[in-house]
C-alpha positions as CSV (number, residue, x, y, z in Angstrom):
1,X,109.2,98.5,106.4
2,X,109.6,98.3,109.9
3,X,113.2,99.5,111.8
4,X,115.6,97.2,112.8
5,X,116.5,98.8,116.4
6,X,116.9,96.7,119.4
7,X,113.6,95.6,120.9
8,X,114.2,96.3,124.3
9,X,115.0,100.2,123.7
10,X,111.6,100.7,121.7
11,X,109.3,100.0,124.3
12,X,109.5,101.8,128.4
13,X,107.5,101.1,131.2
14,X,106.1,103.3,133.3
15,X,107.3,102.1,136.9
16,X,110.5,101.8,135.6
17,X,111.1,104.9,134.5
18,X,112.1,107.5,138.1
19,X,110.6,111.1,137.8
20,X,112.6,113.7,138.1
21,X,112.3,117.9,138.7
22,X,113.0,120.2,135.4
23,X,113.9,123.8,135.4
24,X,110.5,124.7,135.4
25,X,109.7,123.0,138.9
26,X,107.5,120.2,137.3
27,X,107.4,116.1,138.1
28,X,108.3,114.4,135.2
29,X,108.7,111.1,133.5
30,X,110.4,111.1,130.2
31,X,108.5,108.0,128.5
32,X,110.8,108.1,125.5
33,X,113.4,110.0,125.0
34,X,116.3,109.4,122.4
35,X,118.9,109.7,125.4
36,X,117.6,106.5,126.5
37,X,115.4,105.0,124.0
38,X,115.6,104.0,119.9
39,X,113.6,107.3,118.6
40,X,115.9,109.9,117.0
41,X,113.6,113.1,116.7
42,X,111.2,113.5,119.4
43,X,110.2,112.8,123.3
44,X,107.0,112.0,125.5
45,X,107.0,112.8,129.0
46,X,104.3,112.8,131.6
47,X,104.6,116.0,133.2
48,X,102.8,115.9,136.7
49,X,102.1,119.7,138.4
50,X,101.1,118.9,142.0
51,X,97.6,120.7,143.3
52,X,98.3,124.7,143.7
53,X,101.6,124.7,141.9
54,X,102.7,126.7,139.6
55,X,105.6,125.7,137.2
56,X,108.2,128.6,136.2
57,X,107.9,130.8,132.9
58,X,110.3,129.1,130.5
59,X,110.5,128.8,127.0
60,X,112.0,126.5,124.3
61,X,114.4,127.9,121.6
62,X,114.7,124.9,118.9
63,X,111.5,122.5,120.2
64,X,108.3,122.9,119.7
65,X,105.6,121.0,122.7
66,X,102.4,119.3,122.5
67,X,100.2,119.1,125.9
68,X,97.8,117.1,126.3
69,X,96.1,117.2,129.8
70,X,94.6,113.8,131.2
71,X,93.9,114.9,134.6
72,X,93.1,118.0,136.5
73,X,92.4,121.7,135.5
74,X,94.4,124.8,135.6
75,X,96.1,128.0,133.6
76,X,98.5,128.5,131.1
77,X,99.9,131.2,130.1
78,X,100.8,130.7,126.3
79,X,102.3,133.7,125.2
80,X,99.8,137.0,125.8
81,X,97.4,135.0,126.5
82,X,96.2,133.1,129.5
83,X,94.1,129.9,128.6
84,X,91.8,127.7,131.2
85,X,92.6,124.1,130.4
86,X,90.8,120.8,131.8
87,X,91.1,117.3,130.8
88,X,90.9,116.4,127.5
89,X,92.7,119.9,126.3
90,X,95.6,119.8,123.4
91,X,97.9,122.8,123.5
92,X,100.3,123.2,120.9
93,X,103.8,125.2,121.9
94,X,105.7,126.6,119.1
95,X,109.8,127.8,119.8
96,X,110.0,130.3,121.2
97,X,106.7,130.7,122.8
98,X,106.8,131.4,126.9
99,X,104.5,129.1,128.7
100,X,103.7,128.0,132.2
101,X,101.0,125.9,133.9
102,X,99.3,126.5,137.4
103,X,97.3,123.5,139.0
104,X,94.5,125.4,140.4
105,X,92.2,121.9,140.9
106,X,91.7,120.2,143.6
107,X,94.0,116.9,142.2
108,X,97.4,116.8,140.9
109,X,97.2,118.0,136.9
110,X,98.6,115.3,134.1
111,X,99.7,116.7,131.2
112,X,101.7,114.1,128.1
113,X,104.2,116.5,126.6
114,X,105.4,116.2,123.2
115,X,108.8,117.4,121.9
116,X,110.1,118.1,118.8
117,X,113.2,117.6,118.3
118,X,113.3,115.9,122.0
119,X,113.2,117.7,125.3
120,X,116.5,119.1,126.3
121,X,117.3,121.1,129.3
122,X,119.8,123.3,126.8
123,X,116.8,124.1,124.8
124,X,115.0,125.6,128.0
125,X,115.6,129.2,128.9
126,X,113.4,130.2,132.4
127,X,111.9,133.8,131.5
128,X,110.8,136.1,134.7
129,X,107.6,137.4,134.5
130,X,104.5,137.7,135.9
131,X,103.2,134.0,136.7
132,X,99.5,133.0,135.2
């Protein structure tokens, strides 16, 4: 059975929606969001890291993150480890993980991020450490 939520709040589009900075110094669009939209439990944002960027160590206490790159190539450091990921890579970020991305292509990097429960800027805590 399908939800009865207003129409106009279940679907975005994309030049409509204005990017803004999070803590971690990334470019992002929040597709969906329950802030603005009908879903109640998670968000999708494009996340765009310009070329030779490197976003700030952060992690999430209650959220756990999905990337998915679709353009580009870099680092992340995931924890301990660091990871080379390209287009076409998944990451999965449980709570509580620290995590940060460096662009070291030669285009901007495009990365859909997934939230559960929804992105909140509450739920991110910046960490200092050694960057990727």
């Amino acid at each position: 059975m399908m939800a009865s939520g207003n129409t106009a709040l279940m679907k975005t589009q994309y030049n409509n929606i204005p990017p803004y900075v999070t803590k971690d110094g990334s470019i992002i669009r929040e597709l969906m969001h329950p802030d603005a939209n009908d879903g109640h439990n998670q968000s999708l944002a494009e996340a765009i890291i310009p070329v030779g960027v490197t976003t700030r160590k952060h992690l999430h206490h209650t959220s756990e993150e999905i990337y998915h790159v679709t353009q580009g190539e870099g680092c992340m450091r995931l924890g301990d480890s660091d990871l080379s990921i390209n287009k076409g890579d998944t990451i999965v970020i449980l709570p509580g993980t620290i995590h940060n991305v460096t662009n070291s292509g030669r285009d901007d990097m495009y990365i859909m991020c997934s939230c559960s429960p929804a992105y909140s800027h509450d739920d991110t805590e910046l960490v200092d450490e050694q960057e990727c």
